[in-house]
N, C-alpha and C positions, 0 to 999 in steps of 0.2 A: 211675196211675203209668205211667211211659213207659218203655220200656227200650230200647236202641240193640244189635241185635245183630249180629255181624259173623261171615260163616262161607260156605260152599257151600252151595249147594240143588240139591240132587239133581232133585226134582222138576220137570218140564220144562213141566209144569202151571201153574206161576206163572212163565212167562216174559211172555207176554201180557199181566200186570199190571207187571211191572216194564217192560217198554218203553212201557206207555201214561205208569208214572211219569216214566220219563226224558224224555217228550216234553213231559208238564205243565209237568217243570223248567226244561225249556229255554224256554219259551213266559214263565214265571215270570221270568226269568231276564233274556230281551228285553225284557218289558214292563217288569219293576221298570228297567231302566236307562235305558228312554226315559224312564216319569213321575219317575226321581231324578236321573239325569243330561243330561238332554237339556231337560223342563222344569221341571227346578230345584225338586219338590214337596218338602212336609216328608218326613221323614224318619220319624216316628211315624205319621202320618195315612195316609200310605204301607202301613205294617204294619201298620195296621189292618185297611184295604180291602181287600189282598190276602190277609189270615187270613181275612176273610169270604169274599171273593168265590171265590177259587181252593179254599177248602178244606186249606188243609194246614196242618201243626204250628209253632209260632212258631221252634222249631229247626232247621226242613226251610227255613223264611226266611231265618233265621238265617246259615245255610249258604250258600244262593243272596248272601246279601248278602255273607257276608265273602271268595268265590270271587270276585264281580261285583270288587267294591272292590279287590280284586289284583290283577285283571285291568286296571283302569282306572287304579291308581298305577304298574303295568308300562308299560301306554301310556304314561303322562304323562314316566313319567324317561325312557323310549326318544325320544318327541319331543323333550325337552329335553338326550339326549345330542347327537340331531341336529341340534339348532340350534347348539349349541356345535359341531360338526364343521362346520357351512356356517359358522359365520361365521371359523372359522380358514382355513378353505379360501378366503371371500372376502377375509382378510385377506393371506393369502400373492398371492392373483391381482393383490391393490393395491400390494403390496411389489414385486411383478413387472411391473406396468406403472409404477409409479414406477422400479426400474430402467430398464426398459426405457425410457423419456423421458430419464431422466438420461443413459443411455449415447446416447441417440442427441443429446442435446443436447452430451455428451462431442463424442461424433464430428463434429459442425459444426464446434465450439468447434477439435478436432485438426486438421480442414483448414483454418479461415482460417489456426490458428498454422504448419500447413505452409505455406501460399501465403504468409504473412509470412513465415515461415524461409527461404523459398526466393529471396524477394525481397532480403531481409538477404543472404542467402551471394553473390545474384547480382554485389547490389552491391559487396559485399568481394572480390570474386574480380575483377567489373573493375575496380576500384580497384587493386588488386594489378596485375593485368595491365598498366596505366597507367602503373604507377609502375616496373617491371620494365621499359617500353617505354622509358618517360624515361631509367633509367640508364643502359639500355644507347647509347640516340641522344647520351646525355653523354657515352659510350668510345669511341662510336665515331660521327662525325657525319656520315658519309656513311651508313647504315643505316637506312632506315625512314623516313627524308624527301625529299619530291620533291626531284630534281636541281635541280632551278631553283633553291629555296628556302636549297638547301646553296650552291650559286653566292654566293648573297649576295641581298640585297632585290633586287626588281622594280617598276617603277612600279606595276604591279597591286597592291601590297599597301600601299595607302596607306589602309587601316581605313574604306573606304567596305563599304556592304551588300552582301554577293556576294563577298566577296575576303578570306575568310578564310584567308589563307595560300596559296591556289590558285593559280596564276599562270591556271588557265583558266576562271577567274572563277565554277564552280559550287560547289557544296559539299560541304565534307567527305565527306558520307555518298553521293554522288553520285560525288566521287575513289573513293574506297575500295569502292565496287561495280565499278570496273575499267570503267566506260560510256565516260568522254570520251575514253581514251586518253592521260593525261597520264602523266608519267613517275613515277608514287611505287610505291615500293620495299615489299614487303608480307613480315612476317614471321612465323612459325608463332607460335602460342601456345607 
Protein backbone atom coordinates (compact mmCIF):
# COMPACT_ATOMS: atom_id res chain seq x y z
CA UNK A 1 0.00 0.00 0.00
CA UNK A 2 1.23 3.48 -0.94
CA UNK A 3 0.60 6.54 1.01
CA UNK A 4 1.11 10.11 -0.20
CA UNK A 5 2.26 12.23 2.57
CA UNK A 6 2.57 15.83 2.69
CA UNK A 7 4.27 17.94 5.55
CA UNK A 8 8.00 19.42 6.46
CA UNK A 9 11.08 17.67 7.09
CA UNK A 10 13.05 18.80 9.45
CA UNK A 11 15.86 16.55 8.80
CA UNK A 12 18.49 18.16 6.50
CA UNK A 13 19.66 14.56 5.90
CA UNK A 14 17.21 13.75 3.31
CA UNK A 15 17.74 16.76 1.22
CA UNK A 16 20.34 15.01 -1.11
CA UNK A 17 17.62 12.31 -1.90
CA UNK A 18 15.09 14.68 -2.68
CA UNK A 19 17.17 16.91 -5.10
CA UNK A 20 18.51 13.67 -6.90
CA UNK A 21 14.45 12.95 -7.14
CA UNK A 22 13.67 16.36 -8.50
CA UNK A 23 16.53 15.81 -11.16
CA UNK A 24 15.12 12.23 -12.04
CA UNK A 25 11.81 14.12 -12.72
CA UNK A 26 12.80 16.45 -14.58
CA UNK A 27 14.89 14.11 -16.92
CA UNK A 28 11.41 11.81 -16.84
CA UNK A 29 9.72 14.61 -17.67
CA UNK A 30 12.10 15.65 -21.01
CA UNK A 31 12.34 12.38 -22.07
CA UNK A 32 8.41 11.23 -21.78
CA UNK A 33 7.67 14.40 -24.10
CA UNK A 34 10.27 13.90 -26.69
CA UNK A 35 9.31 9.83 -27.11
CA UNK A 36 5.03 11.24 -26.63
CA UNK A 37 5.22 14.41 -28.26
CA UNK A 38 7.88 14.88 -30.59
CA UNK A 39 7.77 11.10 -31.90
CA UNK A 40 4.37 10.48 -31.57
CA UNK A 41 4.84 6.91 -29.29
CA UNK A 42 1.91 4.99 -27.84
CA UNK A 43 0.82 6.28 -24.93
CA UNK A 44 0.69 2.74 -22.88
CA UNK A 45 3.89 1.33 -24.24
CA UNK A 46 5.40 4.54 -23.19
CA UNK A 47 4.35 3.86 -19.45
CA UNK A 48 5.34 0.85 -19.56
CA UNK A 49 9.08 1.41 -20.39
CA UNK A 50 9.53 4.22 -18.41
CA UNK A 51 7.98 2.27 -15.05
CA UNK A 52 10.75 -0.19 -15.86
CA UNK A 53 13.55 1.57 -16.95
CA UNK A 54 13.56 4.92 -14.62
CA UNK A 55 12.11 3.11 -11.60
CA UNK A 56 9.49 4.93 -10.16
CA UNK A 57 5.63 4.68 -9.20
CA UNK A 58 2.82 4.52 -11.96
CA UNK A 59 1.66 7.84 -9.87
CA UNK A 60 4.95 9.63 -9.74
CA UNK A 61 4.22 9.08 -14.07
CA UNK A 62 1.05 9.80 -13.59
CA UNK A 63 1.99 13.23 -12.33
CA UNK A 64 4.99 13.94 -14.77
CA UNK A 65 2.17 13.12 -17.44
CA UNK A 66 -0.77 15.23 -16.37
CA UNK A 67 1.88 18.53 -15.51
CA UNK A 68 3.80 17.67 -19.06
CA UNK A 69 0.03 17.54 -20.75
CA UNK A 70 -0.70 21.21 -19.32
CA UNK A 71 2.05 22.31 -20.02
CA UNK A 72 1.75 21.34 -23.75
CA UNK A 73 -2.25 22.33 -24.04
CA UNK A 74 -0.90 25.84 -22.52
CA UNK A 75 1.58 26.07 -25.40
CA UNK A 76 -0.88 25.04 -28.03
CA UNK A 77 -3.94 27.67 -27.01
CA UNK A 78 -1.04 30.36 -26.50
CA UNK A 79 0.15 29.70 -30.31
CA UNK A 80 -3.17 29.57 -31.46
CA UNK A 81 -4.14 32.85 -29.53
CA UNK A 82 -1.20 34.06 -31.61
CA UNK A 83 -2.10 33.21 -34.80
CA UNK A 84 -5.40 34.69 -34.33
CA UNK A 85 -3.51 38.08 -33.08
CA UNK A 86 -1.20 37.99 -36.48
CA UNK A 87 -3.73 37.36 -38.61
CA UNK A 88 -6.01 40.26 -37.33
CA UNK A 89 -2.99 42.38 -37.34
CA UNK A 90 -2.42 41.23 -41.02
CA UNK A 91 -5.79 41.78 -41.67
CA UNK A 92 -5.82 45.50 -40.49
CA UNK A 93 -2.24 46.16 -42.49
CA UNK A 94 -4.42 44.94 -45.76
CA UNK A 95 -7.46 47.14 -44.76
CA UNK A 96 -4.68 49.83 -44.52
CA UNK A 97 -2.96 49.31 -47.76
CA UNK A 98 -6.28 48.87 -49.48
CA UNK A 99 -6.88 52.38 -48.05
CA UNK A 100 -4.09 53.56 -48.74
CA UNK A 101 -4.34 52.53 -52.73
CA UNK A 102 -7.88 53.68 -52.76
CA UNK A 103 -6.99 57.10 -51.39
CA UNK A 104 -4.23 57.47 -53.46
CA UNK A 105 -6.11 56.29 -56.42
CA UNK A 106 -8.70 59.04 -54.85
CA UNK A 107 -6.05 61.64 -55.09
CA UNK A 108 -5.25 61.06 -59.00
CA UNK A 109 -8.91 60.51 -59.70
CA UNK A 110 -9.11 64.55 -57.44
CA UNK A 111 -6.53 66.21 -59.70
CA UNK A 112 -7.51 65.10 -63.18
CA UNK A 113 -11.25 66.35 -61.88
CA UNK A 114 -9.35 69.64 -60.68
CA UNK A 115 -7.29 70.15 -64.02
CA UNK A 116 -10.88 69.37 -65.68
CA UNK A 117 -12.59 71.76 -63.22
CA UNK A 118 -10.18 74.32 -63.89
CA UNK A 119 -10.35 73.80 -67.52
CA UNK A 120 -14.49 74.11 -67.40
CA UNK A 121 -14.14 77.39 -65.11
CA UNK A 122 -11.48 78.66 -67.60
CA UNK A 123 -13.49 78.30 -70.31
CA UNK A 124 -16.80 79.75 -68.66
CA UNK A 125 -14.94 82.70 -67.42
CA UNK A 126 -13.60 83.46 -71.17
CA UNK A 127 -16.74 82.96 -72.52
CA UNK A 128 -18.03 85.37 -70.05
CA UNK A 129 -15.33 87.63 -70.50
CA UNK A 130 -16.32 87.51 -74.56
CA UNK A 131 -19.49 88.03 -74.10
CA UNK A 132 -19.07 91.08 -71.53
CA UNK A 133 -16.56 92.40 -74.34
CA UNK A 134 -19.32 92.09 -77.02
CA UNK A 135 -21.87 94.06 -75.06
CA UNK A 136 -20.03 96.50 -74.11
CA UNK A 137 -18.40 97.16 -78.16
CA UNK A 138 -22.57 97.00 -78.79
CA UNK A 139 -22.74 100.40 -76.31
CA UNK A 140 -20.21 101.60 -77.13
CA UNK A 141 -18.49 101.10 -80.85
CA UNK A 142 -15.53 103.04 -80.61
CA UNK A 143 -14.08 100.83 -77.44
CA UNK A 144 -12.00 97.85 -77.90
CA UNK A 145 -11.75 97.75 -81.63
CA UNK A 146 -9.15 98.98 -83.98
CA UNK A 147 -9.70 102.39 -85.40
CA UNK A 148 -9.48 101.42 -88.74
CA UNK A 149 -12.10 98.63 -88.33
CA UNK A 150 -14.62 101.30 -86.40
CA UNK A 151 -13.91 103.65 -89.63
CA UNK A 152 -15.74 101.17 -91.61
CA UNK A 153 -14.43 98.14 -93.86
CA UNK A 154 -10.94 98.27 -95.49
CA UNK A 155 -9.77 96.64 -98.72
CA UNK A 156 -7.64 94.43 -96.36
CA UNK A 157 -10.65 92.69 -95.07
CA UNK A 158 -11.80 91.01 -97.87
CA UNK A 159 -11.88 87.27 -95.86
CA UNK A 160 -8.62 86.16 -97.58
CA UNK A 161 -5.97 84.10 -95.02
CA UNK A 162 -4.12 86.71 -92.85
CA UNK A 163 -6.78 89.44 -92.66
CA UNK A 164 -8.87 88.64 -90.02
CA UNK A 165 -10.29 91.88 -89.18
CA UNK A 166 -6.59 93.42 -89.02
CA UNK A 167 -6.09 96.10 -91.32
CA UNK A 168 -2.12 94.97 -90.75
CA UNK A 169 -2.65 91.93 -92.09
CA UNK A 170 -1.14 89.68 -88.89
CA UNK A 171 -3.22 88.01 -86.50
CA UNK A 172 -5.36 88.51 -83.70
CA UNK A 173 -3.14 87.17 -81.28
CA UNK A 174 -0.17 88.93 -82.71
CA UNK A 175 -2.56 92.56 -82.64
CA UNK A 176 -3.20 91.93 -79.07
CA UNK A 177 0.45 91.26 -77.90
CA UNK A 178 0.82 95.10 -78.65
CA UNK A 179 3.95 93.83 -81.54
CA UNK A 180 2.94 95.40 -84.95
CA UNK A 181 1.85 98.78 -83.60
CA UNK A 182 -1.52 98.85 -84.86
CA UNK A 183 -4.07 100.90 -83.46
CA UNK A 184 -6.53 98.53 -81.21
CA UNK A 185 -7.81 99.77 -78.07
CA UNK A 186 -7.26 97.28 -75.14
CA UNK A 187 -9.55 96.96 -72.12
CA UNK A 188 -9.07 95.63 -68.25
CA UNK A 189 -10.94 92.57 -67.51
Amino acid sequence: MQVTVCGKIKDTSLYPVLDATSHLMDKVERLYFRERYIKHADRNGLKRLFLKEYGITGKQLNGVIFNLSGNVEANRQALFRNLETKKRKLDKVGKRIKSALKSDRKERNRRKHVWSDWRVVSRILERDRKSRSGSRQASDSARGIPLSIAAGPSPAMDGSPGSRGNPSGGSQQHCSAGVCGCSTIFEPF
